[in-house]
N, C-alpha and C positions, 0 to 999 in steps of 0.2 A: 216050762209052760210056754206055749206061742199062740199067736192070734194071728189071723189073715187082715191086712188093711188096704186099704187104699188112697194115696196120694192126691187130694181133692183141690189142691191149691194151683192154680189158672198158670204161675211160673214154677212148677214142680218145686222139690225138697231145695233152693238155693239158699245161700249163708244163712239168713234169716231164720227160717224154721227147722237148719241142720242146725245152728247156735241153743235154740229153746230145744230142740228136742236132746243135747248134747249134755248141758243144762240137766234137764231133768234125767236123762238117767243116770247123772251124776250125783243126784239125791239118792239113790237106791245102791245096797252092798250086793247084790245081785250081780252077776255074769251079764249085759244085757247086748243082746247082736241084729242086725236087722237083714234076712235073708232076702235074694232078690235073684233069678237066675242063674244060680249055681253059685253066687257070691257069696260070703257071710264075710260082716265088719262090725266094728266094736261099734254099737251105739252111743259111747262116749267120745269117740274119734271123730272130729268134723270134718278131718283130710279123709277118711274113711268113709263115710257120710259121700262126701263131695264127691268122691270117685265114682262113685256108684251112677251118681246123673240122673237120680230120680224123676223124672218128668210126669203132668197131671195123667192119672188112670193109671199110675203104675200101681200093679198089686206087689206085696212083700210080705214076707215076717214077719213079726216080732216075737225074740227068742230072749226067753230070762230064767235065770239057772240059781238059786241062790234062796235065802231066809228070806225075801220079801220078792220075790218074781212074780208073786198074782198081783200084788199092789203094783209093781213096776211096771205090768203089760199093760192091766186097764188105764195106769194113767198115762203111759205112752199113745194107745191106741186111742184115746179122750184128744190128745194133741191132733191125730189126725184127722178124726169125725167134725171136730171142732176147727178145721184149715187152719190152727195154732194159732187161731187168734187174730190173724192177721186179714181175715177178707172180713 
């Protein structure tokens, strides 16, 4: 399952919201990855995550492969619509 999202937080994906979103899809047995320009990385990786450089308006992914990957997507993509909470 994947979804298209968008990065809405004013200092892109930094520690902070790579940690919560790392987090959660560490709660799920699902495969979960997050595509972004030819890239794909674990969304369990924060050094993965972090490479990537997500900055605000970036569109991506989200890619979940597993017994709970519809649960995994919505609540990943909830973290992004939601600026994780943090604004």
């Amino acid at each position: 399952m994947e979804k298209l999202v968008t990065v809405l937080n004013e200092e892109g994906l930094h520690a902070r919201p790579a940690a919560i979103l790392v987090k959660e899809a560490n709660a799920y047995t699902s495969d979960v990855s997050v595509m972004v320009n030819g890239s794909e990385v674990n969304a369990k990786s924060i050094m993965g995550l972090m490479a990537l450089g997500l900055t605000k308006n970036t569109e991506l992914t989200l890619k979940a492969t597993g017994a709970d990957e519809a649960e995994a997507v919505e609540a990943l993509s909830k973290l992004f619509e939601n600026k994780f909470n943090l604004n």
